[in-house]
N, C-alpha and C positions, 0 to 999 in steps of 0.2 A: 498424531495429536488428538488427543478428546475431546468431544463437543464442549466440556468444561472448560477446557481449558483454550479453545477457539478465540483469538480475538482478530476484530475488523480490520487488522493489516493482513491478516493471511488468506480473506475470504474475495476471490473474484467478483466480477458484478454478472457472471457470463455464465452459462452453466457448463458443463463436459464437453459436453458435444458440439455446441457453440466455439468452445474453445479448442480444440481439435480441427476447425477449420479456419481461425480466425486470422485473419493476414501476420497483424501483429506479431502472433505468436510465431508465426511460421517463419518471421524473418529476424525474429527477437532470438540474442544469443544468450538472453539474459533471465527470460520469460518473464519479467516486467511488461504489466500492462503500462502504455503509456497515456499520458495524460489527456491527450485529445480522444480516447477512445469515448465514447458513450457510456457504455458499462462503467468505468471510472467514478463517475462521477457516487459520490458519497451522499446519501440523503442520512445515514445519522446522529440522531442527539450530540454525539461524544468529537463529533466534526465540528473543528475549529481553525480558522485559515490563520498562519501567527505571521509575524513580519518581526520576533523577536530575534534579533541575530543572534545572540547567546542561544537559544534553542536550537534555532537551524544550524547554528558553526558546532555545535554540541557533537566533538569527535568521540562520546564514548557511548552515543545510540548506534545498534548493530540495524544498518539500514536495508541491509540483506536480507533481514525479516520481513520487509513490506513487498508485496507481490504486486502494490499500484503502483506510479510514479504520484499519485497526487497524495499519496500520505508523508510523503516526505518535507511535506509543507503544513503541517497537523500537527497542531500542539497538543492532543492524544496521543498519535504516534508519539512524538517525540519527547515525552514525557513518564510512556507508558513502554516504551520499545526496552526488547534487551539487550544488555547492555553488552560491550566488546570488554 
């Protein structure tokens, strides 16, 4: 993927080498950061927490694209994610 073409679902909060050691990962069969991690957490403009059900039941966001567990709750992501 290109730096152009980079978006905030695909980018860890952790760096390489952080990540290479990090429990999560180590036990994650999924490599989903998950949401209680610290790194997670989103300081973003484009970060927005939705509670629209139609967004989040939205079966045609490809959710496999998000590397957080907390963008799956981002009216960004899921607005912005591609599609299945």
């Amino acid at each position: 993927m290109s730096a152009a073409a980079t978006v905030c679902w695909s980018l860890r909060g952790c760096d390489e080498e952080m990540w290479s050691r990090c429990p999560h990962a180590i036990a994650s069969v999924d490599g989903v950061c998950p949401a209680e991690c610290y790194y997670t957490i989103c300081q973003r403009n484009q970060r927005q927490l939705t509670s629209d059900i139609n967004l989040l039941l939205d079966s045609s966001v490809d959710r496999r694209a998000a590397i957080k567990e907390n963008c799956l709750n981002c009216a960004f992501f899921l607005k912005n994610a591609p599609r299945v």
